[in-house]
C-alpha positions in Angstrom: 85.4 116.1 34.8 86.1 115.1 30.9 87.9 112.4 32.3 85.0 111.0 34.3 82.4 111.5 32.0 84.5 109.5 29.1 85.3 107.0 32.0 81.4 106.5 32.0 80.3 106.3 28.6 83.4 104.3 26.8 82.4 101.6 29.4 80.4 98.7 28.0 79.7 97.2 31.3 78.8 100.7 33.0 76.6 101.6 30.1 75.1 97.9 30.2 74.3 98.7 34.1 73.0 102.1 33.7 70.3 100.6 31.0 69.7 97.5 33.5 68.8 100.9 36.5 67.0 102.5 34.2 64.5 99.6 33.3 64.7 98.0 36.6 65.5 94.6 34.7 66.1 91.7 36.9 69.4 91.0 35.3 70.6 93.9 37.6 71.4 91.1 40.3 74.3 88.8 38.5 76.5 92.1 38.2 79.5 91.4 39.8 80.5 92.9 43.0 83.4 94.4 41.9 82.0 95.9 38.7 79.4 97.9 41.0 82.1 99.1 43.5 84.1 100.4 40.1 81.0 102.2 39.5 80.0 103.6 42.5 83.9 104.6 43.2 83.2 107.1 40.0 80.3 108.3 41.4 82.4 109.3 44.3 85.0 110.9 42.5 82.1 113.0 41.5 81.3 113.6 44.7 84.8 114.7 45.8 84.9 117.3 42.5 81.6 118.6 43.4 82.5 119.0 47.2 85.8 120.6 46.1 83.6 122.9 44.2 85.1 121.9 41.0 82.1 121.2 39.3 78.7 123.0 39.6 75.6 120.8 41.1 73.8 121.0 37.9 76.4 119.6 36.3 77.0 116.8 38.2 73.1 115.8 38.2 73.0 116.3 34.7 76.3 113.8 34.0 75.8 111.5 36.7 73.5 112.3 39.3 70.8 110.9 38.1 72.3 107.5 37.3 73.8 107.6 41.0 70.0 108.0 41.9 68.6 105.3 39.8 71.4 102.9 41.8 70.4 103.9 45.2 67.0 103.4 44.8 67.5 99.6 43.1 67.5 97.4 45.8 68.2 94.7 43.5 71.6 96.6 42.9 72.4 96.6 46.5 71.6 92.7 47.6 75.5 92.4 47.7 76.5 95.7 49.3 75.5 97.1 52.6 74.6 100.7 50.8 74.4 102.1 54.8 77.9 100.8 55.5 80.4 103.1 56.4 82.2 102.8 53.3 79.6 104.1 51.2 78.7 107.3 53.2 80.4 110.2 50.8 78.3 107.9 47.8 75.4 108.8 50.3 76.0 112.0 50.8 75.8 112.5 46.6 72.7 111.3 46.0 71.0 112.9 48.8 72.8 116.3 47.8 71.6 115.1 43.8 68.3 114.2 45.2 67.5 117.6 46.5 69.0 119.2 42.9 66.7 117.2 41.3 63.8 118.4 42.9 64.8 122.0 42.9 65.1 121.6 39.2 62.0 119.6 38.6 59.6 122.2 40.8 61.3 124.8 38.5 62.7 126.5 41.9 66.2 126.2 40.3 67.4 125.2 36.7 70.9 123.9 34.9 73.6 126.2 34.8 76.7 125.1 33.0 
């Protein structure tokens, strides 16, 4: 988990792709292809740990979920990248899974455990 977290933030071009999600800047587009496959492949390591149950929902939205979010719901991010392609259906399955997290956290139905 370490591993992928550090993975995620010693990244320049992550971080830099992460900021261009989070302000929904144009600039999103002229990532390369390659670069957002890299980062949507750690998302669905992520995945794998939480389905292996190595890693606790909360934790994974805290960490990464909502970044995985932000990416989904960019269509910008996606003009390159059929997102309902087969090959992205376990990325799919995490932010639907970090989705629902969310909102249990949000409506204060659920809350972080580490």
């Amino acid at each position: 988990f370490f591993a992928l977290e550090k993975r995620l933030v010693d990244n320049r071009e992550f971080l830099g792709i992460l900021d261009m999600l989070e302000f929904d800047k144009p600039e999103i587009s002229d990532v390369p292809f390659l670069l957002k496959r890299e980062l949507l492949g750690l998302f669905e390591e992520v995945a794998v740990m939480l389905e292996s149950r190595l890693i606790r929902e909360e934790v994974a939205l805290y960490f990464f979920g909502y970044y995985a979010i932000d990416a989904w719901q960019n269509n910008v991010f996606w003009h390159d990248i059929d997102r309902n392609g087969p090959y992205w259906i376990v990325f799919k399955k995490f932010v639907r899974r970090m989705q629902g997290v969310h909102e249990r956290v949000a409506s204060g139905k659920g809350k972080y455990r580490f």
